[in-house]
MDAnalysis code that builds the backbone (N, CA, C; Angstrom):
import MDAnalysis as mda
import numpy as np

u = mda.Universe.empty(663, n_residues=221, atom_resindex=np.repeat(np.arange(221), 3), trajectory=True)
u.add_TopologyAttr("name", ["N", "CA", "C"] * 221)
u.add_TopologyAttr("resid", np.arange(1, 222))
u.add_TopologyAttr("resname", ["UNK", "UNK", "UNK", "UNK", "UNK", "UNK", "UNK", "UNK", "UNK", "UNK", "UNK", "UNK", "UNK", "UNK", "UNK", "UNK", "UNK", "UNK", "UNK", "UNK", "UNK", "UNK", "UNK", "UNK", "UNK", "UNK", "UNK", "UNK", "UNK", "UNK", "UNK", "UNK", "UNK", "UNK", "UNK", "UNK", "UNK", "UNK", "UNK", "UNK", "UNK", "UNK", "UNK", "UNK", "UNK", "UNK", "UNK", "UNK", "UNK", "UNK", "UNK", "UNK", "UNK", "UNK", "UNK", "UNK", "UNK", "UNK", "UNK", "UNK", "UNK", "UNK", "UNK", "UNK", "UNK", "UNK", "UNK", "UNK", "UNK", "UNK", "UNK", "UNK", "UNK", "UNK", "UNK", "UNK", "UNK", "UNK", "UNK", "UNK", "UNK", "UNK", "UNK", "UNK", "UNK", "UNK", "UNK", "UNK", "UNK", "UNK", "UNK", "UNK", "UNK", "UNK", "UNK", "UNK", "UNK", "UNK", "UNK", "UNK", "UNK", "UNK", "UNK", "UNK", "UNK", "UNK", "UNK", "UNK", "UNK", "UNK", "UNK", "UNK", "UNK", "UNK", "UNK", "UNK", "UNK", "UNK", "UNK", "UNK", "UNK", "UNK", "UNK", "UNK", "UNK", "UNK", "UNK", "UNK", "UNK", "UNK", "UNK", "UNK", "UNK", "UNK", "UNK", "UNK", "UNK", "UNK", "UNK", "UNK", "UNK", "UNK", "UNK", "UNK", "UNK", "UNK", "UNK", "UNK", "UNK", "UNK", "UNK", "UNK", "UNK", "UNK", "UNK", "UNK", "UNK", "UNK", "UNK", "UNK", "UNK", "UNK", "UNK", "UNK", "UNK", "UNK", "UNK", "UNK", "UNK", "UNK", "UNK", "UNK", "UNK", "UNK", "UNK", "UNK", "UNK", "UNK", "UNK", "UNK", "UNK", "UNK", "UNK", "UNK", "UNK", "UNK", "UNK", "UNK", "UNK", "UNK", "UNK", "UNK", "UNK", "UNK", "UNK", "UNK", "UNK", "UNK", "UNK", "UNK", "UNK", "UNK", "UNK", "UNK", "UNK", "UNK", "UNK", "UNK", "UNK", "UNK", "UNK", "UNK", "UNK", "UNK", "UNK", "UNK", "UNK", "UNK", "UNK", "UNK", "UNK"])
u.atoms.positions = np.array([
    [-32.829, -65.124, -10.076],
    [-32.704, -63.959, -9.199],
    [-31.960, -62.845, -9.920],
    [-32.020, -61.587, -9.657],
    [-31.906, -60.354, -10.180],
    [-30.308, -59.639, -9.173],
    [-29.394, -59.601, -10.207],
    [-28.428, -59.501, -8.829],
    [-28.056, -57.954, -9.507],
    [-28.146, -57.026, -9.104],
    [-27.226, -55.665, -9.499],
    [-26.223, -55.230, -8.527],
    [-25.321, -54.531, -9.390],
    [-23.979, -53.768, -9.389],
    [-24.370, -52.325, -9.352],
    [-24.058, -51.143, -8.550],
    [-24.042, -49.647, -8.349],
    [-22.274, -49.218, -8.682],
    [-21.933, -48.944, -9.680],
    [-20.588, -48.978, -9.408],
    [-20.408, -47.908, -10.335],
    [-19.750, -46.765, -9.264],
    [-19.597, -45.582, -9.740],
    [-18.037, -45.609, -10.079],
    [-17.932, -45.009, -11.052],
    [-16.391, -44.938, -11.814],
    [-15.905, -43.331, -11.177],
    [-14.472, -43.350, -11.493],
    [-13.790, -41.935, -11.240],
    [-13.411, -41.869, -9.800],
    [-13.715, -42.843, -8.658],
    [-13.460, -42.449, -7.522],
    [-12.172, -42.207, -7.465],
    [-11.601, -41.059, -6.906],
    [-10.242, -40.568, -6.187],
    [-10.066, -39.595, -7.330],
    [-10.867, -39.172, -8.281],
    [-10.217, -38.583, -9.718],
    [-10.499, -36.880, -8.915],
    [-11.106, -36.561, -7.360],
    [-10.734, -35.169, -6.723],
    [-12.328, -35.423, -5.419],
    [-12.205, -34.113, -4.677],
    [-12.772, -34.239, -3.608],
    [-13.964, -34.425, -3.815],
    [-14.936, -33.308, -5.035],
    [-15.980, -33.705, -5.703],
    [-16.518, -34.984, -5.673],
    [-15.930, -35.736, -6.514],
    [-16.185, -36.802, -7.129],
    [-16.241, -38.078, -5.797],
    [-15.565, -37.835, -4.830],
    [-15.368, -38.657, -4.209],
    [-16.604, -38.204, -2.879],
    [-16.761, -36.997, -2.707],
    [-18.001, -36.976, -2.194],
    [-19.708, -37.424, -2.518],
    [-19.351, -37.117, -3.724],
    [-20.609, -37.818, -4.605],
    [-20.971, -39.175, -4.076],
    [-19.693, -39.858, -4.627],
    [-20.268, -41.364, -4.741],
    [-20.191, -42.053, -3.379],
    [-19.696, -40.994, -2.180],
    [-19.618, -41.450, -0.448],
    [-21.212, -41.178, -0.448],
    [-21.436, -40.002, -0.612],
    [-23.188, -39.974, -0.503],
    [-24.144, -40.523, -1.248],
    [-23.662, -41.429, -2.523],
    [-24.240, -42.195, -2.900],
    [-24.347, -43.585, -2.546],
    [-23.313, -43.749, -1.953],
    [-23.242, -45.018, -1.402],
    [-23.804, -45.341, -0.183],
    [-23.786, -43.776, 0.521],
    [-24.263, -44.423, 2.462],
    [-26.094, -43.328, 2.257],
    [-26.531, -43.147, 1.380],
    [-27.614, -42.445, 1.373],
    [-28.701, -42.842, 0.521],
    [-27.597, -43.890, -0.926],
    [-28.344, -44.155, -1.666],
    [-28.236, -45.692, -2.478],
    [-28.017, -46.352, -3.669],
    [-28.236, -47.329, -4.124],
    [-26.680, -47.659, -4.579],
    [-25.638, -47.027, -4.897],
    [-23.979, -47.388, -4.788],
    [-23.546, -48.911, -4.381],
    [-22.890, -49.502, -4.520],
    [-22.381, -50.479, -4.048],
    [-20.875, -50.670, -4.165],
    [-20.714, -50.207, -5.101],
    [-19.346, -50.371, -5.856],
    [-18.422, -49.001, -6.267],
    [-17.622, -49.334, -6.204],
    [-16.299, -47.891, -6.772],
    [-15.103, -48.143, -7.490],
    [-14.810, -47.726, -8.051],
    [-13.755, -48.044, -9.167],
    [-12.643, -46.570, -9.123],
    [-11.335, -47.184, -8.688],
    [-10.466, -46.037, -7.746],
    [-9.316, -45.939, -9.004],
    [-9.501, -44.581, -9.253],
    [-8.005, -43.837, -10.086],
    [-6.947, -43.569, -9.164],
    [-6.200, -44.086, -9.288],
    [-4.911, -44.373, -8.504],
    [-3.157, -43.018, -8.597],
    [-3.772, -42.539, -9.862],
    [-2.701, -41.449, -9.737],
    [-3.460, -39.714, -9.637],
    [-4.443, -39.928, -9.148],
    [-5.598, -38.749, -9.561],
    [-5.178, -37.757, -7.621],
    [-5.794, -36.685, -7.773],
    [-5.745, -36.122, -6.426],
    [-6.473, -36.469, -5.299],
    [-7.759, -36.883, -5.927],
    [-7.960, -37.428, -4.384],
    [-8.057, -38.824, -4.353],
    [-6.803, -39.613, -4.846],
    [-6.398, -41.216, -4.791],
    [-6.445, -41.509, -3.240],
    [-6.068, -40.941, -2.595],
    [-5.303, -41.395, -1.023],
    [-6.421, -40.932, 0.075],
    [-7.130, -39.654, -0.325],
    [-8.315, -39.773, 0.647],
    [-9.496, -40.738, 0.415],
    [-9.415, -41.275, -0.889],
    [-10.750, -41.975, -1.264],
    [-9.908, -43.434, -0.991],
    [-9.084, -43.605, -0.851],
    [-8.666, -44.947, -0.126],
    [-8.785, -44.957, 1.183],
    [-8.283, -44.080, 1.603],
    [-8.913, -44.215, 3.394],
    [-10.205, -43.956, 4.060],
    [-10.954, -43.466, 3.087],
    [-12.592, -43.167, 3.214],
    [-13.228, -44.375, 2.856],
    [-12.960, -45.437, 2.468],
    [-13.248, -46.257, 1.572],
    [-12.852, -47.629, 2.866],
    [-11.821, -47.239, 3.929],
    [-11.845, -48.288, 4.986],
    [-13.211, -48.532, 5.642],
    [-13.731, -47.261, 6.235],
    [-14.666, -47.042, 7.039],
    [-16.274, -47.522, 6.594],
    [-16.199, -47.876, 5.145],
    [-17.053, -48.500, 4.403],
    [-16.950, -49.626, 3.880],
    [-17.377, -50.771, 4.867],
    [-17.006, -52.388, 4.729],
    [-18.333, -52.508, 3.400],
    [-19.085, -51.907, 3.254],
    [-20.169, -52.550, 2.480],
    [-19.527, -52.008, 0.487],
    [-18.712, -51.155, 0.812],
    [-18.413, -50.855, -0.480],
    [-17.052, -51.418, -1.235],
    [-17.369, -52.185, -2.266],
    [-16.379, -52.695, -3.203],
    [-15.669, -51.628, -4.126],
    [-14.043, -52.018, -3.887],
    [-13.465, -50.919, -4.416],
    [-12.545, -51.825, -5.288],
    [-12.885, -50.832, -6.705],
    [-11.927, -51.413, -7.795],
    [-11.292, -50.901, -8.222],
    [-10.193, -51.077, -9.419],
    [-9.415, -50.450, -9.652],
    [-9.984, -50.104, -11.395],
    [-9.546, -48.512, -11.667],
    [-10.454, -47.657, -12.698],
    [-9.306, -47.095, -13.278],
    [-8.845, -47.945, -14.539],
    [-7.377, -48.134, -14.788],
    [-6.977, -47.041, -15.753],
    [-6.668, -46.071, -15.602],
    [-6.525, -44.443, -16.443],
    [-4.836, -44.903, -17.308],
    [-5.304, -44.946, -18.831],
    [-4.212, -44.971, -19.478],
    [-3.549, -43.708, -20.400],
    [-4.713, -42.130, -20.288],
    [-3.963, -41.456, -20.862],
    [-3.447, -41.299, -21.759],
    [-2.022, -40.417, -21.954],
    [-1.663, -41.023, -23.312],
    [-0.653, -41.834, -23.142],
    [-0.289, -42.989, -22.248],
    [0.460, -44.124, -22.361],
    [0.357, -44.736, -23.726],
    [1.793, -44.630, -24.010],
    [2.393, -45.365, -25.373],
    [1.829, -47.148, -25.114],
    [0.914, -47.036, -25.879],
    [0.599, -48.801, -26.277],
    [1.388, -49.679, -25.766],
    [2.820, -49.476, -26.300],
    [3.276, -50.786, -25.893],
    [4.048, -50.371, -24.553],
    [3.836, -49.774, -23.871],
    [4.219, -50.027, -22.442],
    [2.977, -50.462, -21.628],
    [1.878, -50.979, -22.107],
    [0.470, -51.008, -21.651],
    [0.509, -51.936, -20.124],
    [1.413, -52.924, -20.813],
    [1.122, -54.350, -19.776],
    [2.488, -54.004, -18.483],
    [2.987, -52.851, -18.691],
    [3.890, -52.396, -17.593],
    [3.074, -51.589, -16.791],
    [2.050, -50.869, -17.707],
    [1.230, -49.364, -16.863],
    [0.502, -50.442, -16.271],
    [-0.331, -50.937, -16.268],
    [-1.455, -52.135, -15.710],
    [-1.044, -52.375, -14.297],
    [0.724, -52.945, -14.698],
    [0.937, -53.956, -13.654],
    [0.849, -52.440, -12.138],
    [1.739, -51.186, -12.843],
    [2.228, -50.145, -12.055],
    [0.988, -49.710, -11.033],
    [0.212, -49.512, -11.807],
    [-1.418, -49.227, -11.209],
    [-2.504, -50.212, -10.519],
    [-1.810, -51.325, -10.891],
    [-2.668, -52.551, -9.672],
    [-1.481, -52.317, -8.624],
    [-0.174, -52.240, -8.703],
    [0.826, -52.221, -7.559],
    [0.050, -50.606, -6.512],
    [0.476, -50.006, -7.303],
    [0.040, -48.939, -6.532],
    [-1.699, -48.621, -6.121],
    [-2.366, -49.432, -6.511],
    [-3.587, -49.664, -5.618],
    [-3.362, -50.765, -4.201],
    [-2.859, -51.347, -4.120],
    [-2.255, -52.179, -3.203],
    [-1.592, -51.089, -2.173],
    [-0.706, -50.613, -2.834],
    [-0.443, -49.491, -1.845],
    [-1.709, -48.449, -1.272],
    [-2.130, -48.199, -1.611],
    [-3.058, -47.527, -1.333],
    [-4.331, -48.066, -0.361],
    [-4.796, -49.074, -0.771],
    [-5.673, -49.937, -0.367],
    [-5.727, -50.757, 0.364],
    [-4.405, -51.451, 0.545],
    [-3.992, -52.608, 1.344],
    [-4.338, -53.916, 0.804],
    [-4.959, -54.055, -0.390],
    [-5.489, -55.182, -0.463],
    [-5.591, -55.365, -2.349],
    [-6.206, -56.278, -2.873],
    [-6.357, -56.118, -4.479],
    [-7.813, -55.483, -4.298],
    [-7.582, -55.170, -5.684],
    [-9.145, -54.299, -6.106],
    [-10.455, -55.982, -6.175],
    [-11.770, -55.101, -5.995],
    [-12.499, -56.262, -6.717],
    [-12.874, -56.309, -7.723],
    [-12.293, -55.584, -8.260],
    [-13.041, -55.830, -9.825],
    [-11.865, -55.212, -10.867],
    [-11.919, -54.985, -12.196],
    [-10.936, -53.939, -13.318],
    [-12.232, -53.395, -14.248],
    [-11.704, -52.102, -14.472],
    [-12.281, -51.471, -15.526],
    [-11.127, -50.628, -15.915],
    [-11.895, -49.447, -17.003],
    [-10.652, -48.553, -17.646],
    [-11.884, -46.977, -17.678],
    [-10.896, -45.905, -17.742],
    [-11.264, -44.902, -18.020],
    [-11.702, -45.162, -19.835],
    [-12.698, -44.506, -19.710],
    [-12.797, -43.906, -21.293],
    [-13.092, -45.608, -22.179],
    [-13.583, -46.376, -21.330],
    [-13.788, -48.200, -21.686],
    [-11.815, -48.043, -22.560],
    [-11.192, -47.902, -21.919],
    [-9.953, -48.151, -22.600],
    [-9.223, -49.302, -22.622],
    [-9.774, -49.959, -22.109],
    [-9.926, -51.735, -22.124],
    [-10.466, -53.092, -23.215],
    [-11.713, -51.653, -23.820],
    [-12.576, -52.432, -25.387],
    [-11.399, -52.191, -26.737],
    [-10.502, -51.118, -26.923],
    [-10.057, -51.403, -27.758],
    [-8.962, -52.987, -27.842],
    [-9.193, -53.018, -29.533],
    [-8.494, -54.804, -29.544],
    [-6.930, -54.662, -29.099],
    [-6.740, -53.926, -29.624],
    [-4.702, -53.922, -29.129],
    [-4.526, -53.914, -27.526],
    [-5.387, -53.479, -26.691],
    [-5.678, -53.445, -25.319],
    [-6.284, -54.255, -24.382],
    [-7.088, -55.068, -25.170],
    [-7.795, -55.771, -24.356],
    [-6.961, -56.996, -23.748],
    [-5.893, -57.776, -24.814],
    [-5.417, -58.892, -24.526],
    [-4.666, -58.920, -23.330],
    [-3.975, -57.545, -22.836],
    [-3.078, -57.128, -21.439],
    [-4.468, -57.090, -20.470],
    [-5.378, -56.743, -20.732],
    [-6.407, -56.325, -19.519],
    [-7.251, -57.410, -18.441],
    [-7.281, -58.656, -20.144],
    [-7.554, -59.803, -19.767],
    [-6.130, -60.217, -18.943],
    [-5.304, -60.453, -19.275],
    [-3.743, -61.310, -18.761],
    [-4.153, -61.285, -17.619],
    [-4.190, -59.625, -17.107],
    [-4.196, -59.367, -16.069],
    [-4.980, -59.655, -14.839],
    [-6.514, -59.526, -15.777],
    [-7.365, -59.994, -14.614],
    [-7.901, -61.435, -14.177],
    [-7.024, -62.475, -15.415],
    [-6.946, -63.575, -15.514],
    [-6.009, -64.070, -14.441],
    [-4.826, -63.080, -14.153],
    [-4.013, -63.594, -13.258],
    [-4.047, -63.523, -11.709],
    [-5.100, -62.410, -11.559],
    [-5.801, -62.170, -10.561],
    [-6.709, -62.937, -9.843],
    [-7.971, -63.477, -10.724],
    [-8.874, -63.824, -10.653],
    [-9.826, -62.816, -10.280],
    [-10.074, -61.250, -11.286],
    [-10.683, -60.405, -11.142],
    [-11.625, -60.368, -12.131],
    [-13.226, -59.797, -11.881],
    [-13.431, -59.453, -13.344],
    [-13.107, -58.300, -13.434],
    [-13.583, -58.194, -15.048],
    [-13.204, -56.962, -15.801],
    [-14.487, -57.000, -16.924],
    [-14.802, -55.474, -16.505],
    [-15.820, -55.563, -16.941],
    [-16.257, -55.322, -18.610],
    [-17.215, -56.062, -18.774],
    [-17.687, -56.869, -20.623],
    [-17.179, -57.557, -20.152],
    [-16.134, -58.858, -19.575],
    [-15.852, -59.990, -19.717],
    [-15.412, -60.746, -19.018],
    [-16.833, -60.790, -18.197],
    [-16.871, -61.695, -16.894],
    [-18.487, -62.370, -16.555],
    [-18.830, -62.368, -15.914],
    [-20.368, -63.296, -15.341],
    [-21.228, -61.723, -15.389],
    [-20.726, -60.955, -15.104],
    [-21.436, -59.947, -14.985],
    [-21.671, -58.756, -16.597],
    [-23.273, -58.485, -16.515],
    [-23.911, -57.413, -18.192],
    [-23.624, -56.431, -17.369],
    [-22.983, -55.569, -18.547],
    [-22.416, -53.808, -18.473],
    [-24.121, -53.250, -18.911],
    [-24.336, -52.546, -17.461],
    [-25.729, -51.682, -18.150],
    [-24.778, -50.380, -18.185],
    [-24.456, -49.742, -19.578],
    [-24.422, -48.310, -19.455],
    [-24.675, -47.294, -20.001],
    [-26.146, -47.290, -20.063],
    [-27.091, -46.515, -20.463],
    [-27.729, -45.337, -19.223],
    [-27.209, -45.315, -18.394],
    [-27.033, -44.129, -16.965],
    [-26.205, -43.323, -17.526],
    [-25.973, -42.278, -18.204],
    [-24.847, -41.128, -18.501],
    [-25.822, -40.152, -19.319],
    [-25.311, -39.214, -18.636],
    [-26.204, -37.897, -18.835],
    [-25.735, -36.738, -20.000],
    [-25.029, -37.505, -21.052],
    [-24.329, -36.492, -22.096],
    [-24.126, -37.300, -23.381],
    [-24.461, -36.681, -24.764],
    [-23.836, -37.472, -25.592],
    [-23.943, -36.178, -26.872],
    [-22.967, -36.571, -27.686],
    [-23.003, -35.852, -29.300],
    [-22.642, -34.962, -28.720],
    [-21.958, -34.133, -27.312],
    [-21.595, -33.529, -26.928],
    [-22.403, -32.550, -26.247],
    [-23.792, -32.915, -26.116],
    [-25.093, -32.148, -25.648],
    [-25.321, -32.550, -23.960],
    [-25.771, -31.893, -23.278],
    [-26.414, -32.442, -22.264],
    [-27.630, -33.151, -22.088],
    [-27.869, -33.895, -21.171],
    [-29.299, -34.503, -21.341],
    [-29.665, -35.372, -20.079],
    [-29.602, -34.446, -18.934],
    [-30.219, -34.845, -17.347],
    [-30.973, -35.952, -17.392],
    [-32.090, -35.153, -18.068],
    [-33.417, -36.530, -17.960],
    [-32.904, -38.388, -18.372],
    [-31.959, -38.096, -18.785],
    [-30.725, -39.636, -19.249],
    [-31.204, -40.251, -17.750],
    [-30.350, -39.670, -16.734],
    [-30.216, -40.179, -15.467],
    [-31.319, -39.503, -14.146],
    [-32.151, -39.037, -14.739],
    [-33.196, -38.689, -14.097],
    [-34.012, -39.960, -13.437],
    [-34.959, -39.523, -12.433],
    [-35.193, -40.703, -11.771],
    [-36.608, -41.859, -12.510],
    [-37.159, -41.232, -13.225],
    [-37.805, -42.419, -13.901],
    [-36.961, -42.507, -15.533],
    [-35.923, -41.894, -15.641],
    [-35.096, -42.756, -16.520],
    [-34.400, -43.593, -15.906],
    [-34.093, -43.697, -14.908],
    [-33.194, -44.892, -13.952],
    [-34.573, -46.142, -13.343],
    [-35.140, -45.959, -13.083],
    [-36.686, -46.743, -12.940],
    [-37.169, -47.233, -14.180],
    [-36.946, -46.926, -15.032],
    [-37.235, -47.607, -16.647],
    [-36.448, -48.655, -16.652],
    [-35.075, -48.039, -16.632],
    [-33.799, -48.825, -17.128],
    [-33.873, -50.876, -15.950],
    [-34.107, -49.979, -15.092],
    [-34.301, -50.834, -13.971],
    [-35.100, -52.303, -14.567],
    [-36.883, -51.476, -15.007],
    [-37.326, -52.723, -15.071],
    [-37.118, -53.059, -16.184],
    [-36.875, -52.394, -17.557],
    [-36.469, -53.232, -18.862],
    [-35.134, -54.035, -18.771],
    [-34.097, -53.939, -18.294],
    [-32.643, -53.968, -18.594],
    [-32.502, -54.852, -17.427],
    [-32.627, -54.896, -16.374],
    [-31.792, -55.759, -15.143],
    [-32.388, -57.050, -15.524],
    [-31.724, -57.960, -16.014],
    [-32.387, -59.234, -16.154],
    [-31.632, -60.268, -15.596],
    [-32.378, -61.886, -14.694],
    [-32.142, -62.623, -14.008],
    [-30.483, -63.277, -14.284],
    [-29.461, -62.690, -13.200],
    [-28.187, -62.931, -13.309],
    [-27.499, -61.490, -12.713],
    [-26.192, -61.447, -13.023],
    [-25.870, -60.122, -12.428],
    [-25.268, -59.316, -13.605],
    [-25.520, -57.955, -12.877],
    [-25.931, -57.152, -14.105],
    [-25.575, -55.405, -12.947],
    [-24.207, -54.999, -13.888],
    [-23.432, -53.897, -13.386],
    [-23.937, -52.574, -14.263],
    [-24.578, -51.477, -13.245],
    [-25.239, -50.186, -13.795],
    [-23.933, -49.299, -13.338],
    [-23.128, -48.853, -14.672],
    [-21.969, -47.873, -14.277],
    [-23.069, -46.633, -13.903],
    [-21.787, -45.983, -13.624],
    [-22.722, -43.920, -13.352],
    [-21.499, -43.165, -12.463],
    [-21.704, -42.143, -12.743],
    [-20.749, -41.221, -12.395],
    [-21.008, -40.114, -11.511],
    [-21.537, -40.381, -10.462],
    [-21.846, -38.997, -9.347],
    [-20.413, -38.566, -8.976],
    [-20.913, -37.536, -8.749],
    [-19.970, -36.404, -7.940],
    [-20.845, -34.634, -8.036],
    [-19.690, -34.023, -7.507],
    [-20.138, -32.652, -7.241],
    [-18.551, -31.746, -7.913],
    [-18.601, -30.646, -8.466],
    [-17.829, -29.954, -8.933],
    [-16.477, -29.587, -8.762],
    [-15.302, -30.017, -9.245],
    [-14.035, -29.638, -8.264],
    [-13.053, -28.924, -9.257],
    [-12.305, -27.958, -9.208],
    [-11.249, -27.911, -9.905],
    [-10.266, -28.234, -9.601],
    [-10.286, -29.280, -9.548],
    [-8.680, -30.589, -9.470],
    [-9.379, -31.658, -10.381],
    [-10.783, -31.805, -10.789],
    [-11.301, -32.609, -11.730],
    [-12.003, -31.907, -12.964],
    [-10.943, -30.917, -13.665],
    [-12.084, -30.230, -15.022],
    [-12.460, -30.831, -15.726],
    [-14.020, -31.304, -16.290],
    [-14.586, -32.132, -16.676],
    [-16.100, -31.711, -17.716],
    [-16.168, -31.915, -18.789],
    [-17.582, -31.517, -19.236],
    [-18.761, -31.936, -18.283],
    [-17.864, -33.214, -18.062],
    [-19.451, -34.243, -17.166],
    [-19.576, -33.413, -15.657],
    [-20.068, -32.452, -15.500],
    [-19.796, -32.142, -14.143],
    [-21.437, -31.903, -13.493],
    [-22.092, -30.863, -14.310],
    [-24.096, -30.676, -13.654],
    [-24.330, -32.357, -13.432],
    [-23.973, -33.098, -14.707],
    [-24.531, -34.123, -14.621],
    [-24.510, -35.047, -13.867],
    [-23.739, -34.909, -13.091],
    [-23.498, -35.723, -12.004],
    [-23.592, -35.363, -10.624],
    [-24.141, -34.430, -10.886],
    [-25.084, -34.049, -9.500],
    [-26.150, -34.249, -9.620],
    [-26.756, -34.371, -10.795],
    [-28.121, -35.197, -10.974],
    [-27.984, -36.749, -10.424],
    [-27.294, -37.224, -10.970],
    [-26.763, -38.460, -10.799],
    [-26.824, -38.610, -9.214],
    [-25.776, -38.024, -8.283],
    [-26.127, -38.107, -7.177],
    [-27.461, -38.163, -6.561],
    [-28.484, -37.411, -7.060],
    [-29.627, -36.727, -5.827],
    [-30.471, -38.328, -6.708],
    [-30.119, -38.836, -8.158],
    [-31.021, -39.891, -8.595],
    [-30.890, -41.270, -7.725],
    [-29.541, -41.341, -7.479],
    [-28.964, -42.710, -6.758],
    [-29.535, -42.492, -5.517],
    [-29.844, -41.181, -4.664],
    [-30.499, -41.527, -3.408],
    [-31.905, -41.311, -3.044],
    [-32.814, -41.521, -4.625],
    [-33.813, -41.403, -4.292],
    [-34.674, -42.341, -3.677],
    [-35.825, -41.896, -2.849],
    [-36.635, -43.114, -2.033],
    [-37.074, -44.070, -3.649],
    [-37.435, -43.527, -4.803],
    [-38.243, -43.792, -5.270],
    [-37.367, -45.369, -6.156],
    [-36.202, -44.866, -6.481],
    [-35.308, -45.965, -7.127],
    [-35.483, -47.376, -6.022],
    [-35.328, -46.948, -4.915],
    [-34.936, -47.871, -3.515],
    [-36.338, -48.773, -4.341],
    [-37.591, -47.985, -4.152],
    [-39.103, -48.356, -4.402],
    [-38.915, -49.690, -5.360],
    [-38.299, -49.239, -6.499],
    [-38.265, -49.771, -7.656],
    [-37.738, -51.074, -7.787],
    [-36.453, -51.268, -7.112],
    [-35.861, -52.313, -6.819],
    [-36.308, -53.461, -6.088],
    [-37.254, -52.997, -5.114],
    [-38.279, -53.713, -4.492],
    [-39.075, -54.282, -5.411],
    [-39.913, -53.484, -5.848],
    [-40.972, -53.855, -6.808],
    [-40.610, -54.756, -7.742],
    [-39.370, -55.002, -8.678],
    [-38.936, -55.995, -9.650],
    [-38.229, -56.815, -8.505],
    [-37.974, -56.900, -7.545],
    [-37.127, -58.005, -6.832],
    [-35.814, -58.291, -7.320],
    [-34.957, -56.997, -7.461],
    [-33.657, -56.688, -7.446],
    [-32.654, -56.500, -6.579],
    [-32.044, -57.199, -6.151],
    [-31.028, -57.397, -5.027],
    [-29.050, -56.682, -5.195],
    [-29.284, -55.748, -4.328],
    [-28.112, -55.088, -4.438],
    [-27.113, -56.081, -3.867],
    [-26.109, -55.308, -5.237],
    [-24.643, -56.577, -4.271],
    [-23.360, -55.784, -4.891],
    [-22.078, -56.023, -4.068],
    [-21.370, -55.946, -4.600],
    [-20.435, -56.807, -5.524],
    [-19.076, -56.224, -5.980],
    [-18.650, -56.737, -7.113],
    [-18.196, -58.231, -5.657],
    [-17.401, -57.546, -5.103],
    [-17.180, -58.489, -4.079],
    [-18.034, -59.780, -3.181],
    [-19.098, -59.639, -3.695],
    [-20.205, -60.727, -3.183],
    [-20.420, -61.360, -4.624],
    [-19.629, -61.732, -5.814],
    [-19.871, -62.060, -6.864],
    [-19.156, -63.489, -6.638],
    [-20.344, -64.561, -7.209],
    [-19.494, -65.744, -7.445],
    [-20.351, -66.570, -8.979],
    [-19.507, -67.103, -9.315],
    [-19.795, -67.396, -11.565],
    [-18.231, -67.731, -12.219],
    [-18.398, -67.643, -13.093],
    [-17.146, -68.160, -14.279],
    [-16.184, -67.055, -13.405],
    [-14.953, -67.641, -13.905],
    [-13.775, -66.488, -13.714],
    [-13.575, -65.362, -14.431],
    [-13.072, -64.049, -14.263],
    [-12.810, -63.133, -15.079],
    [-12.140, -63.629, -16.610],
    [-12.899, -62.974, -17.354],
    [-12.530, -63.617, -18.998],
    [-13.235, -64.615, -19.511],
    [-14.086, -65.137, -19.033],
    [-15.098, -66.384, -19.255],
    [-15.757, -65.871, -20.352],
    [-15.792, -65.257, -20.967],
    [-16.390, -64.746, -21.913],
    [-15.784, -64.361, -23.249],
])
């Protein structure tokens, strides 16, 4: 069976962003969210985020320029204060900027989600599809996340097991200045198209969240 992940990164990083991936989630193929915890709109996208039992909210761990070796203090500070926020643990870990893949970093990221029993994503039961991003070499490039580039990706890439498609909707804010910004209004109008919904059907792809995940423990890998 074909299990996918919708899990939009940046939630709470401003109002934009957090509208995006609300209308991606109740309009379109979303499942998942991954919450910046010291960002401006941290506290509305936690309480927007009650009213939506179907959406898994994780924690989207922004390290900035945190000095290295305070790493496994920032971690702990930012799962605490998602708790605050949330009421509850995240379901899942990731990092801004994959700031989790470098090696000096990874060994705190694992600790952590080892101690949890969270995954984290590359290294858990669940394949990182993230080939959805609409920019690279510093160029733009819509058609990336356009809707039969997301319908491609679909039927080559989702293969039997579960299998997490990052992406980044939102809409424009200045409390979030960002290169990635057109592009993710593409992103939005792609995640709620009839035609993706179509697609998922057609290969017999089953939406889920991180939170409906059961396999090896976080770090199994």
């Amino acid at each position: 069976m074909k299990y996918l992940i919708v899990n939009g990164d940046d939630f709470g990083a401003s109002r934009g962003v957090n509208r995006g991936i609300v209308e991606a989630h109740r309009r379109g193929i979303l499942t998942s969210a991954s919450l910046m915890v010291d960002r401006p709109g941290a506290l509305k996208a936690a309480r927007t985020s009650r009213d939506l039992p179907r959406l898994s909210v994780g924690l989207h761990i922004d390290l900035g320029d945190e000095d290295l070796d305070r790493c496994p203090a920032e971690l702990r500070r930012q799962l605490d204060r998602f708790g605050e926020l949330v009421g509850r643990l995240p379901t899942h870990l990731d990092s801004h900027h994959d700031a989790h893949r470098q090696p000096r970093l990874l060994p705190h990221f694992l600790a952590l989600a080892r101690q949890h029993g969270l995954p984290l994503r590359g290294h858990s039961a669940v394949r990182c599809l993230s080939q959805f991003y609409g920019q690279w070499d510093g160029a733009s490039h819509p058609e990336q996340v356009s809707v039969p580039s997301l319908v491609r990706m679909l039927r080559a890439e989702v293969r039997d097991g579960y299998t997490e498609l990052t992406c980044h909707p939102g809409y424009p804010d200045p409390d979030f200045p960002t290169s990635y910004s057109a592009e993710r209004e593409v992103e939005v109008s792609t995640l709620c198209d009839a035609r993706v919904r179509e697609a998922l059907n057609e290969q017999q792809i089953r939406l889920i969240g991180f939170r409906d995940l059961t396999g090896p423990p976080a770090g199994a890998e």
